[in-house]
N, C-alpha and C positions, 0 to 999 in steps of 0.2 A: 420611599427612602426613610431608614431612620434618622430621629432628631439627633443633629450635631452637639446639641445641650443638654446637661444631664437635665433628667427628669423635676430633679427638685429645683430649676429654676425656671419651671416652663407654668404658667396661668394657663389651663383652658377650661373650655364648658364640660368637660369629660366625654362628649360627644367622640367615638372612635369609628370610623368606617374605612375596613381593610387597612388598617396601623396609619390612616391617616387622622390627627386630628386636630380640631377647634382652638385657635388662639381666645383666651379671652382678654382682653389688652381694652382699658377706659378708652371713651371718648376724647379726643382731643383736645386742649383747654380752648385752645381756638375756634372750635368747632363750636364750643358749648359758651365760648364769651359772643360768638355772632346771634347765637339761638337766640341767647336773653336779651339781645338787645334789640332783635326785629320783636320780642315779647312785650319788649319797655313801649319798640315806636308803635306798634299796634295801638296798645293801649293811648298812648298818647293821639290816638287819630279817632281812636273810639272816640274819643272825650271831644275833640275839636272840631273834627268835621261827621258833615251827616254820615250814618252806618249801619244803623240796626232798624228792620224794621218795625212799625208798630200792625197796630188793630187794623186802624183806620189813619194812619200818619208813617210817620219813622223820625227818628231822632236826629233833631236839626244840628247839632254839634255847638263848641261855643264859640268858632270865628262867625257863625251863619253863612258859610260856602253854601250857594246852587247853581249849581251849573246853569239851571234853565234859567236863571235870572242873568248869570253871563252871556246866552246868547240873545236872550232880551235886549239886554243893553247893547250887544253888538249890532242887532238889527235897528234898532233905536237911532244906533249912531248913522246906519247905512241910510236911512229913511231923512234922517238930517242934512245927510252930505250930497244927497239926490234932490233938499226941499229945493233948491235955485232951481235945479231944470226942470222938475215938474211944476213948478209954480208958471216960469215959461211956457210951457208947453200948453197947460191947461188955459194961458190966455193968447195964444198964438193961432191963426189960422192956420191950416196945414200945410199951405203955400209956405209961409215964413217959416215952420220947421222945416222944410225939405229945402228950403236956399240957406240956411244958417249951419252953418259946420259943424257947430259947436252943441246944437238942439239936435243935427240928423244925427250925430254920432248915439248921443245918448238915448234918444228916441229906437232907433235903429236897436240898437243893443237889449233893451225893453222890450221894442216889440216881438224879437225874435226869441228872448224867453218865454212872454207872454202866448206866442203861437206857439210852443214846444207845449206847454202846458194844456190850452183849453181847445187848440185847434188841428193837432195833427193829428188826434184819435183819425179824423176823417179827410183831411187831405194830403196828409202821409208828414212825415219828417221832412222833407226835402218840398211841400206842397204841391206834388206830383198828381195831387189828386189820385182818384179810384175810378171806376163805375159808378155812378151817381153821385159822386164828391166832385165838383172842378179842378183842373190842374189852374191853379195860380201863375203857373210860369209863364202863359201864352198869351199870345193875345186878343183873345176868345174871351167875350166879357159878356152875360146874359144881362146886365143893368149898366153897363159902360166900366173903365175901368181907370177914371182919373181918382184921383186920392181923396174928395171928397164923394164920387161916385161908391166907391169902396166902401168908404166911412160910414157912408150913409146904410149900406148891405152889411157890414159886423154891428153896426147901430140897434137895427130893427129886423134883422132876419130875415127870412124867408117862407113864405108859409107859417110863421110863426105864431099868430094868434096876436102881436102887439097890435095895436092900434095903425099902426104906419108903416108895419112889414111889407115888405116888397113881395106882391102878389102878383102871378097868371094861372088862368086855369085852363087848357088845354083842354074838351071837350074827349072824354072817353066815347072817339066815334062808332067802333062794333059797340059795346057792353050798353049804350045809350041808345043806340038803333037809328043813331044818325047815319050810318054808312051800313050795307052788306058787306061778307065777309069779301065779295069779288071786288067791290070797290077799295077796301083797304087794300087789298092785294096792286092794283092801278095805283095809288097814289102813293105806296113805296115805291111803284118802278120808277112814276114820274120822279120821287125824291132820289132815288139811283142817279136817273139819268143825268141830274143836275152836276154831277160827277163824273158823268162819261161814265156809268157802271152796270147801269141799268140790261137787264137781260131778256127783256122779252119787248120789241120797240111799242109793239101798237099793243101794249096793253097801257107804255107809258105816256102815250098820245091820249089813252081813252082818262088816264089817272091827269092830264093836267088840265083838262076841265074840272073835274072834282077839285084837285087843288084849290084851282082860283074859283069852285063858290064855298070853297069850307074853311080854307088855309090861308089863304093869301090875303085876308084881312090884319093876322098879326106878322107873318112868316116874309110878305113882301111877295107880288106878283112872279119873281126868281126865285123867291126863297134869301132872300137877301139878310133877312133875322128884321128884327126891331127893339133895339135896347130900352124904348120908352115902355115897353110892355114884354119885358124881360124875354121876346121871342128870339130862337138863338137862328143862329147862319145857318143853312143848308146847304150849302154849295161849298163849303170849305172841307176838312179832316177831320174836323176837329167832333168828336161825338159823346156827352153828357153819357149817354147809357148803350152805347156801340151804334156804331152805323153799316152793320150786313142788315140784309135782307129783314132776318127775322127777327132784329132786334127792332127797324125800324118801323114791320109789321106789328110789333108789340104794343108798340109808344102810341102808333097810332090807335091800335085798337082798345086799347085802354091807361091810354094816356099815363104820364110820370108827375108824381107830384114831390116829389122832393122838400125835404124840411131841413133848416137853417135855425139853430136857435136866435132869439134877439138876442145879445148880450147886454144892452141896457140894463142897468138894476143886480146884474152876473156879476163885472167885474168894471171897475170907476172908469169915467169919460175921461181921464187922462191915459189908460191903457187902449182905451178905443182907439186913440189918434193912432199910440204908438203902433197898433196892431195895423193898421190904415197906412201908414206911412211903409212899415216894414215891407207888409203885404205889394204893397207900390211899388219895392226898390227889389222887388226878382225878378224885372223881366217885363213879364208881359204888363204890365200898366203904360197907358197913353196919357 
């Protein structure tokens, strides 16, 4: 459409496409008095707080704002507000944190960050365990499962190389040549049967002599487990590395040896409780 205005009151860039054309009209004063003044606050923030970087640094500013020292001091504060109940706890038996309301809560709360962190890579979020990880939740315990029993297994590990690691070694009986392959074969049935599951009868008749001269020293005449020599139950559900056939033909034939870091020295004997005590209050702890 043509302009309503004559020509000589009209500013544009000269710019014409198809008789359309180009206003040229200033900046708005508004527009141009916010500009300078997010130019003024810049500048004012160069100068006071840190902004620019350096070589090897960057420019401190001149209030000395950092952030990482605000959350210093935030954790500083946290660490202060926590010193009453870790000072408790680190001279409290475990017994006295788990009857005190006021040390379970806070403990409790501890521990269960602390197993989010260094302990569910391997027995899941929820302590569910895996395949050669334990579920926590039961009450299936290879060293017993009261709170200083516990304590003492996030203490010193398993397999771990400490000095005082909670150790058994299970005899690799094929790969050691203590058993033929027929004899493993008999002493999964026998351990089947122990379960009603067993499938071939009199191979698991000829497997519970074998049993009781090779097994039944740590495992119990039944299969009963032995928590003083971390031998676990056979007669229950519950199975460390599966309990079909072939798994249990496995373990026997070349045994499982499983590793537990010590956490000693990993992370302070006042997380230990708390990991001890949390660990305690899912469930399956006696």
């Amino acid at each position: 459409m043509p302009f309503a205005h004559d020509d000589k009151d009209l500013h544009t860039t000269g710019h014409d496409w198809d008789g359309i054309r180009e206003y040229d009209r200033p900046t708005p004063s508004w527009w141009l008095w916010v500009f300078w003044a997010c130019v003024a606050w810049s500048i004012g923030y160069w100068v006071l707080m840190p902004a620019w970087p350096l070589t090897d640094d960057y420019t401190r500013g001149l209030l000395g704002y950092s952030q990482r020292q605000v959350v210093a001091n935030d954790v500083a504060r946290a660490h202060a507000a926590q010193a009453k109940y870790v000072a408790r706890i680190a001279a409290a038996p475990l017994e006295t944190i788990r009857t005190d309301p006021e040390l379970l809560e806070f403990a409790l709360a501890a521990g269960r960050s602390a197993f989010a962190v260094n302990c569910s890579q391997c027995h899941g979020q929820g302590a569910q365990g895996a395949p050669g990880f334990p579920n926590l939740n039961d009450d299936d315990w290879l060293w017993g499962g009261t709170p200083d029993e516990i304590y003492r297994t996030i203490r010193f590990g398993v397999r771990s190389g400490h000095a005082d690691t909670r150790e058994s070694q299970m005899p690799a009986f094929l790969k050691d040549q203590l058993l033929d392959a027929k004899q493993v074969n008999d002493v999964a049935e026998f351990v089947l049967s122990l379960t009603k599951r067993a499938g071939d009868a009199a191979a698991a008749t000829r497997g519970r002599e074998i049993f009781a001269q090779n097994c039944a020293s740590c495992h119990g005449d039944g299969g009963q487990g032995n928590k003083e020599v971390g031998a676990p139950s056979l007669g229950d559900a519950i199975w460390l590395y599966g309990g079909d056939k072939a798994s249990i033909v496995r373990t026997v034939s070349y045994a499982r040896r499983g590793v537990m870091p010590a956490w000693e020295g990993r992370i302070d004997p006042v997380t230990i409780k708390e990991l001890a005590v949390y660990v305690h209050s899912l469930g399956g702890g006696k």
